[in-house]
The first five atom37 places (N, CA, C, CB, O) and aatype in JSON, in Angstrom:
{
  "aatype": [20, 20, 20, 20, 20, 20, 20, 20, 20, 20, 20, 20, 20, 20, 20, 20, 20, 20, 20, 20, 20, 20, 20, 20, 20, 20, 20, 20, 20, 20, 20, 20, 20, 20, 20, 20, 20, 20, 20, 20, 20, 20, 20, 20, 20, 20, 20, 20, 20, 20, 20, 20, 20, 20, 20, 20, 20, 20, 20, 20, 20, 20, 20, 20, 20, 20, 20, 20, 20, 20, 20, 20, 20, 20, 20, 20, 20, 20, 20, 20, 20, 20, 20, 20, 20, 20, 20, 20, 20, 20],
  "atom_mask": [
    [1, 1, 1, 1, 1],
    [1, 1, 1, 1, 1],
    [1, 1, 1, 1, 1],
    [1, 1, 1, 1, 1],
    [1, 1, 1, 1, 1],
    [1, 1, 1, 1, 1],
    [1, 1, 1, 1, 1],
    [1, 1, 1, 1, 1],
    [1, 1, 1, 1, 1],
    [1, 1, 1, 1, 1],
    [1, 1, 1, 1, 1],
    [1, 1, 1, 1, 1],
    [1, 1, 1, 1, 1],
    [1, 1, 1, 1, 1],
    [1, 1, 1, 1, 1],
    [1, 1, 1, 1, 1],
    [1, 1, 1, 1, 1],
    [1, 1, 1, 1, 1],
    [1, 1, 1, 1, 1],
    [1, 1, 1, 1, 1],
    [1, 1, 1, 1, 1],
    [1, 1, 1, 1, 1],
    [1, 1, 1, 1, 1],
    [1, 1, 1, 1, 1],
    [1, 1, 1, 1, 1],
    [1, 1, 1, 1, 1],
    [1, 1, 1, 1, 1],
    [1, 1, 1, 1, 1],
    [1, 1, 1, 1, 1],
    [1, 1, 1, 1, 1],
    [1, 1, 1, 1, 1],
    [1, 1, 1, 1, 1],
    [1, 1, 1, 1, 1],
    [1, 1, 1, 1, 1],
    [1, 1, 1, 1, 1],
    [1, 1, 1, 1, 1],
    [1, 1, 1, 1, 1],
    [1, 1, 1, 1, 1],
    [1, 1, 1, 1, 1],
    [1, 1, 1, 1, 1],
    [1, 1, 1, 1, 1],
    [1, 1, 1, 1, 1],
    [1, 1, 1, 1, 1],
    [1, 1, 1, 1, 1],
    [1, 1, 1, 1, 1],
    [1, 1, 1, 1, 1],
    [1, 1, 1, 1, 1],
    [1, 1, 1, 1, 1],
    [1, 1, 1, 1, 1],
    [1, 1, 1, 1, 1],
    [1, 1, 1, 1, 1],
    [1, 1, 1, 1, 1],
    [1, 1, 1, 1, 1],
    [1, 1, 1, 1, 1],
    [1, 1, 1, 1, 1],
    [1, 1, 1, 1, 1],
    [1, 1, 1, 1, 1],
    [1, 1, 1, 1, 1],
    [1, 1, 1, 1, 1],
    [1, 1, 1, 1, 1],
    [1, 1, 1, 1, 1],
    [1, 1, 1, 1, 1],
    [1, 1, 1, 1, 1],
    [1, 1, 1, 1, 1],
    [1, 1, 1, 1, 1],
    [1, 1, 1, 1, 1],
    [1, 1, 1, 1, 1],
    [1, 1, 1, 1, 1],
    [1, 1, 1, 1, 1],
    [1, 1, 1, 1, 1],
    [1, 1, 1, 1, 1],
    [1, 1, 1, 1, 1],
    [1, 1, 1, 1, 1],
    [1, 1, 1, 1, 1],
    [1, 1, 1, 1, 1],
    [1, 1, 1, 1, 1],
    [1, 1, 1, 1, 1],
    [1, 1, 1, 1, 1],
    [1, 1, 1, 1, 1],
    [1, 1, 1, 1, 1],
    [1, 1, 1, 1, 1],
    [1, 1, 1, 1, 1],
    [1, 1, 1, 1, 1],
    [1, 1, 1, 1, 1],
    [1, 1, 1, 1, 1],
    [1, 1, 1, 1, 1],
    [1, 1, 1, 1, 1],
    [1, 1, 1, 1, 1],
    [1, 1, 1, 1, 1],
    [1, 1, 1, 1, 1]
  ],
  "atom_positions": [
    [[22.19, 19.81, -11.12], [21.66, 19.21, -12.34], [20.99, 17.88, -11.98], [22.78, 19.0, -13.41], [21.56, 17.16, -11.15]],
    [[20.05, 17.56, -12.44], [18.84, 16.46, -12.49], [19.43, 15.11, -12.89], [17.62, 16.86, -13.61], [19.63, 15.28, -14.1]],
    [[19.75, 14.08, -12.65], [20.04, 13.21, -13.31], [18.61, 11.83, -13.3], [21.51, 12.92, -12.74], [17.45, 12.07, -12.94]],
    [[18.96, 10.86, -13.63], [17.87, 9.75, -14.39], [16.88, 9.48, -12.94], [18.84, 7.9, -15.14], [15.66, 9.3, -12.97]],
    [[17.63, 9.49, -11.83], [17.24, 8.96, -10.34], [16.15, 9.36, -10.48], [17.93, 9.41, -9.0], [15.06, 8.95, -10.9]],
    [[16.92, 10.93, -9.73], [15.91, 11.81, -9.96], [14.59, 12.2, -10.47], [16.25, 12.21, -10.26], [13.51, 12.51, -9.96]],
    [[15.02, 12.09, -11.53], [13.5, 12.27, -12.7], [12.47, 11.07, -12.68], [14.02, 12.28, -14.54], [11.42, 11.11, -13.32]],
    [[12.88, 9.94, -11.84], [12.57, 9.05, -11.71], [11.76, 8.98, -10.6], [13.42, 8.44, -11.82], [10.53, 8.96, -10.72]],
    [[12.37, 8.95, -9.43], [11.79, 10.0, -7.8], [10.68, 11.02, -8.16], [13.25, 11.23, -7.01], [9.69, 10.84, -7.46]],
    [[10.61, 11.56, -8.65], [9.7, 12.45, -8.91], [8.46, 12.21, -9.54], [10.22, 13.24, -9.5], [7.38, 12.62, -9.1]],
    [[8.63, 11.41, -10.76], [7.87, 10.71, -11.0], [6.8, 9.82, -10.42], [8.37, 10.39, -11.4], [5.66, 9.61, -10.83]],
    [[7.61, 9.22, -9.09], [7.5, 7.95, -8.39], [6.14, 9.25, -7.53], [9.35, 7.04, -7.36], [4.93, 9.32, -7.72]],
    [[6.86, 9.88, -6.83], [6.49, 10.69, -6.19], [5.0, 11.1, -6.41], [7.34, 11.52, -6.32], [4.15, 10.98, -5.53]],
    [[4.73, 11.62, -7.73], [3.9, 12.57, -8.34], [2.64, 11.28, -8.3], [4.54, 13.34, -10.02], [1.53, 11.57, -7.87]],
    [[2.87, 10.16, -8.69], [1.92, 9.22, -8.93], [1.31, 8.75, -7.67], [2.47, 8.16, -9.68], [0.12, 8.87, -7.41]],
    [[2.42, 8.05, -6.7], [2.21, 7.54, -5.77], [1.41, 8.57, -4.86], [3.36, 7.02, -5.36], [0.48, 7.94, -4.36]],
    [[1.39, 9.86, -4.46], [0.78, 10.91, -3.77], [0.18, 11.28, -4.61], [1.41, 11.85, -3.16], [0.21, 12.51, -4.67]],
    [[-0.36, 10.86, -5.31], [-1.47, 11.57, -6.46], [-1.73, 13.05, -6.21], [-3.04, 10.84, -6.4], [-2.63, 13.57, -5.56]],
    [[-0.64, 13.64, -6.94], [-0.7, 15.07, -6.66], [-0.94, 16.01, -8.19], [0.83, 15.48, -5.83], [-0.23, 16.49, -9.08]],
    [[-2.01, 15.95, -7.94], [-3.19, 16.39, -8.96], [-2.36, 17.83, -9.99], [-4.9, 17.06, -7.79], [-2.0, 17.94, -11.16]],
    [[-2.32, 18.84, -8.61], [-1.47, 20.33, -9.39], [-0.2, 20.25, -9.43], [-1.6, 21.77, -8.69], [0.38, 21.33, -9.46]],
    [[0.58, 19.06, -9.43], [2.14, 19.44, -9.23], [2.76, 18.61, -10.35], [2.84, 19.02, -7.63], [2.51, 17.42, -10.17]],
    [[3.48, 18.82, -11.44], [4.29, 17.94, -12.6], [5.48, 17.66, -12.15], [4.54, 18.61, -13.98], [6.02, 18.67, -11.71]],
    [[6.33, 16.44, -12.03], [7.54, 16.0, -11.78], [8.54, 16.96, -12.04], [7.76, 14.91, -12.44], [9.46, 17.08, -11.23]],
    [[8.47, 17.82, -13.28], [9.57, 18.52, -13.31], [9.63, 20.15, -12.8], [9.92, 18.38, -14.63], [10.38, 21.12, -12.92]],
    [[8.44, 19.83, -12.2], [8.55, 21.51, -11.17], [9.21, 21.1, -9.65], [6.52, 22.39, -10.73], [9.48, 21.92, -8.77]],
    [[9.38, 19.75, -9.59], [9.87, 19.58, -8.11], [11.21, 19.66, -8.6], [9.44, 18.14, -7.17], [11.86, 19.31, -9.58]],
    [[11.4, 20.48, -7.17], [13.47, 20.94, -7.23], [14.45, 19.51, -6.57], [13.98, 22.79, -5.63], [14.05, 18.82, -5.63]],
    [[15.33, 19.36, -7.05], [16.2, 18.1, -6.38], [16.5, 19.08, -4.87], [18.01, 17.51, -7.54], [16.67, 18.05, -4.22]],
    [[16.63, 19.82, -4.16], [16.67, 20.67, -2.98], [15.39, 20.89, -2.47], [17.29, 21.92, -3.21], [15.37, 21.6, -1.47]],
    [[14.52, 20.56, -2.81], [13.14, 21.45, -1.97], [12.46, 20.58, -1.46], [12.04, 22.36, -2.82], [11.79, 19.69, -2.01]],
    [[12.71, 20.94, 0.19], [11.69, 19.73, 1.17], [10.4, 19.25, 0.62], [11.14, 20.37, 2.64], [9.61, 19.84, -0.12]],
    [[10.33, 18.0, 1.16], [9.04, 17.48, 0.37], [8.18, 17.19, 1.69], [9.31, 15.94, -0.75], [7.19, 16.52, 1.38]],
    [[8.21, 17.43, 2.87], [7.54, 17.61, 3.91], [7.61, 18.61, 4.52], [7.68, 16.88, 4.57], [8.05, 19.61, 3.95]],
    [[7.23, 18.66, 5.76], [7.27, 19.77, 6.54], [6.86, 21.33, 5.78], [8.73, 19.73, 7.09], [5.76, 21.57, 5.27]],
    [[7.87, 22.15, 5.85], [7.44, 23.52, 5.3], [6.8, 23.53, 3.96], [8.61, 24.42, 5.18], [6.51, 24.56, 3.35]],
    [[6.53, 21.95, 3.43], [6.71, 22.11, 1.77], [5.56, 22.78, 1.36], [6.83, 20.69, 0.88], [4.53, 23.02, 1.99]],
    [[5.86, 23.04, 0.19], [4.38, 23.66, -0.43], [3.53, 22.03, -0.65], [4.67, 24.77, -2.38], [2.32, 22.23, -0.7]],
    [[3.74, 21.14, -0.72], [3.33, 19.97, -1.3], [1.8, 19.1, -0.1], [5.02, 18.98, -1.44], [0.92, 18.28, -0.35]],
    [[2.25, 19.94, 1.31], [1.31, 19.88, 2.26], [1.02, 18.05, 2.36], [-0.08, 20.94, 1.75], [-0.02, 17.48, 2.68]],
    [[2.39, 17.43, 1.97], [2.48, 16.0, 2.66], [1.96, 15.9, 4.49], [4.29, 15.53, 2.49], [2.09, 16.76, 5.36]],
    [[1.56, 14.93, 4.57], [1.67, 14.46, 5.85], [2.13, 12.76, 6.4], [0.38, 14.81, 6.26], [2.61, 11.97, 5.59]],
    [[1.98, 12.52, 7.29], [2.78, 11.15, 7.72], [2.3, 10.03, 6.78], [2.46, 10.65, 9.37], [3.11, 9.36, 6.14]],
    [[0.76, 9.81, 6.7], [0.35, 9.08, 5.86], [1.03, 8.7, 4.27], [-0.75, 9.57, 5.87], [1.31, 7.64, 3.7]],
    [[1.13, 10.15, 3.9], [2.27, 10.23, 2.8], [3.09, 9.55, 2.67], [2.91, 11.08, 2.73], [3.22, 8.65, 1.84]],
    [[4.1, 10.06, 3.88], [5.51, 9.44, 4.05], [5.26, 8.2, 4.02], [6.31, 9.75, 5.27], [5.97, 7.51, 3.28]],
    [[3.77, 7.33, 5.1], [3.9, 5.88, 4.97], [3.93, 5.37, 3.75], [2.96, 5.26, 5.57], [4.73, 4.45, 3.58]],
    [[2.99, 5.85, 2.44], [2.79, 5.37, 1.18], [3.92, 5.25, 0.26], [1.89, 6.1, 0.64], [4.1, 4.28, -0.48]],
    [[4.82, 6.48, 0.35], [6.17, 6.72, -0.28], [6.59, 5.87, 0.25], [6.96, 7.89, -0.19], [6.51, 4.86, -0.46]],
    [[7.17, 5.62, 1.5], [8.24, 4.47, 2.05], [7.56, 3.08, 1.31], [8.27, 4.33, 4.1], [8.35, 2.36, 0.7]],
    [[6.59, 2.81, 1.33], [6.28, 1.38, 0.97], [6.77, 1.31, -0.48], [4.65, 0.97, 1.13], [7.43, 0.42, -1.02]],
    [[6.41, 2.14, -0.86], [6.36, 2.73, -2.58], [8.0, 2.45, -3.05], [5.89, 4.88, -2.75], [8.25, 1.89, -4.12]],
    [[8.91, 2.84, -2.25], [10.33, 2.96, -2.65], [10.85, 1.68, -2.03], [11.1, 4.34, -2.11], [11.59, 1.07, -2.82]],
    [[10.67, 1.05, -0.76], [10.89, 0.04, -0.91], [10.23, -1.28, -1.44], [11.16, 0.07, -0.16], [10.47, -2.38, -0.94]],
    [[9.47, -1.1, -2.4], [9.2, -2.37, -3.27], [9.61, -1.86, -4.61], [7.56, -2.95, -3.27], [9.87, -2.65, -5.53]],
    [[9.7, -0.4, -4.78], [10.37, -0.46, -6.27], [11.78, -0.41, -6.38], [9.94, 0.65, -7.12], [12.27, -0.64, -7.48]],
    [[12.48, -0.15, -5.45], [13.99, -0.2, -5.31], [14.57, -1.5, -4.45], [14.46, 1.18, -4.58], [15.76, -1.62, -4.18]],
    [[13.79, -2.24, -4.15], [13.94, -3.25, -3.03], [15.45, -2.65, -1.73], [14.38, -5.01, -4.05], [16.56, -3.1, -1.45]],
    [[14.57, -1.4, -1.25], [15.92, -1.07, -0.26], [14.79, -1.08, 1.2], [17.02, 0.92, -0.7], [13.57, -1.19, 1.01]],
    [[15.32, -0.96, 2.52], [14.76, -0.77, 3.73], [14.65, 0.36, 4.27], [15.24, -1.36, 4.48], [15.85, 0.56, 4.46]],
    [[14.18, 1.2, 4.65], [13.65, 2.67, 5.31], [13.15, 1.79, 6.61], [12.17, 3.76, 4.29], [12.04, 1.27, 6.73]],
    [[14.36, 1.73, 7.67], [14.41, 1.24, 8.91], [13.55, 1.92, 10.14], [15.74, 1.26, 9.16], [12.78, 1.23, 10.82]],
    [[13.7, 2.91, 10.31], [13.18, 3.99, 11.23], [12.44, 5.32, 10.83], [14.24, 4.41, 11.92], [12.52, 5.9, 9.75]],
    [[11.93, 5.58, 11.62], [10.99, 7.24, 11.58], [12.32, 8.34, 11.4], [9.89, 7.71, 13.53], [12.28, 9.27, 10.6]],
    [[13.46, 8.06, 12.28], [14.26, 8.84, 11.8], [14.98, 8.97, 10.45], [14.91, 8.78, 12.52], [15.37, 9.96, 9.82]],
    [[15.05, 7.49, 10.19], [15.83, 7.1, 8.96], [14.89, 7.72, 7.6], [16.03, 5.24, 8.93], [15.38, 7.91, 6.48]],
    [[13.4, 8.0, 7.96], [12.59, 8.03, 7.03], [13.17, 9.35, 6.82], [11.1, 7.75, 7.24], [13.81, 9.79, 5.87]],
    [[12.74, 9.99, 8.09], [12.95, 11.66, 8.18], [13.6, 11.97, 6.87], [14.01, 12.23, 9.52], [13.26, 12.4, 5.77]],
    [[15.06, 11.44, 7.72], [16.56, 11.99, 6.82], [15.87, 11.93, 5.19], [18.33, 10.55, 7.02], [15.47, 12.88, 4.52]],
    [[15.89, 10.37, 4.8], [15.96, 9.9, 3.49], [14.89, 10.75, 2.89], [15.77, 8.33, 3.33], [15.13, 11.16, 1.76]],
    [[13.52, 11.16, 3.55], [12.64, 11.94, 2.56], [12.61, 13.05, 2.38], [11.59, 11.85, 2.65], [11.67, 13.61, 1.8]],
    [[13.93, 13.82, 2.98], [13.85, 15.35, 3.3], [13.46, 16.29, 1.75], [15.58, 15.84, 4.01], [12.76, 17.29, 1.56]],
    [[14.28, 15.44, 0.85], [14.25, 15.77, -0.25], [14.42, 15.26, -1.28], [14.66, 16.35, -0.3], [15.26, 14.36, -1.21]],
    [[13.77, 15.5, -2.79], [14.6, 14.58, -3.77], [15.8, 13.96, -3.73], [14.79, 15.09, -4.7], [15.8, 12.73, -3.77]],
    [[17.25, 14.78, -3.65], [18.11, 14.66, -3.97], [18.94, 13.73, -2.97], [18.4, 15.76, -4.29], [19.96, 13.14, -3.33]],
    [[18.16, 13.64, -1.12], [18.3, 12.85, 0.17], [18.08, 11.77, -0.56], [17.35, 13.1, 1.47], [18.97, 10.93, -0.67]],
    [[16.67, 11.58, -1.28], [16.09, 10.39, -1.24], [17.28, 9.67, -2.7], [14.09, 10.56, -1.49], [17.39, 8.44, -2.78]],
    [[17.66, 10.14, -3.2], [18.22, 9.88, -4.71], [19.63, 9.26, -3.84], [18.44, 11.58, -6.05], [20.08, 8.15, -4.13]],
    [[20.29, 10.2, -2.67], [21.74, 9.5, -2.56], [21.28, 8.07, -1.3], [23.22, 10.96, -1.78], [21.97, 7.09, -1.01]],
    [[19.88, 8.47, -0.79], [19.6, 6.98, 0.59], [19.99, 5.79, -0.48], [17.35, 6.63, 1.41], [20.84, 4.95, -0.19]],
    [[19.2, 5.8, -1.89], [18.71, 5.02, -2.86], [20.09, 4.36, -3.04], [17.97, 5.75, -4.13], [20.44, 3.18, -2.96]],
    [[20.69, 5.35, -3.29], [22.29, 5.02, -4.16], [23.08, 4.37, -3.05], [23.32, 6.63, -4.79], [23.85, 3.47, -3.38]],
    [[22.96, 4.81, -1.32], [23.78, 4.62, -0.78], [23.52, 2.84, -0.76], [23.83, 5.58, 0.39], [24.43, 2.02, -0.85]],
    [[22.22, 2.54, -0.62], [21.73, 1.25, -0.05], [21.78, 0.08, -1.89], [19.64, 1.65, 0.9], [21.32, -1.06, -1.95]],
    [[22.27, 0.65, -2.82], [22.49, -0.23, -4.23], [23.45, 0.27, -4.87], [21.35, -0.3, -5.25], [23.45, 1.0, -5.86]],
    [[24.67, -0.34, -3.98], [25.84, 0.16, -4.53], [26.03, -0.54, -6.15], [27.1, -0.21, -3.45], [25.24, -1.37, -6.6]],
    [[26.64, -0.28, -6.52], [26.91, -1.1, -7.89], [25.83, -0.89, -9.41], [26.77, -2.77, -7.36], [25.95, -1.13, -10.61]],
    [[24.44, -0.15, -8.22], [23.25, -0.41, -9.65], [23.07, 0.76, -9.77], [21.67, -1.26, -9.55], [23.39, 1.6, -8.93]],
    [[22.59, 0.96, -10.76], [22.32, 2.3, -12.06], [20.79, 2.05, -11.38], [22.65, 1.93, -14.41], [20.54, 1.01, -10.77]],
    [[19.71, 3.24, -11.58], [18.44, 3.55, -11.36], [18.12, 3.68, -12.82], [18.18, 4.76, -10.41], [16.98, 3.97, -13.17]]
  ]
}
């Protein structure tokens, strides 16, 4: 089940990658958002998202690996978010 993050991420998502055919609520909290995705991201992407999430969440995306992990998917990116603002509501 979807909660506020989420719907939020997606959002973030949909704007920031200006992704013309895709609506926030067709993306699955499980479904890679790189690699195999249907969404046909590439690194550039990832750079824009990372900047994107850390100035709207004020958190750090340290490494290429760290990116990896955290962007695998909505629901990655929803618990990186949570792990790095303990205490705050999204």
């Amino acid at each position: 089940m979807s909660d506020l993050l989420n719907a939020r991420l997606k959002i973030l998502i949909v704007q920031t990658l200006r992704l013309k055919d895709v609506k926030p609520e067709e993306i699955l909290d499980h479904e890679p958002l790189f690699g195999t995705s249907r969404f046909d991201l590439d690194s550039i992407d990832a750079l824009e998202l990372v900047l994107r999430l850390e100035k709207e969440f004020g958190i750090k995306i340290g490494s290429s690996e760290e990116s990896r992990q955290a962007l695998a998917t909505v629901a990655t990116l929803a618990d990186f978010i949570r792990g790095r603002q303990p205490g705050r509501d999204a």
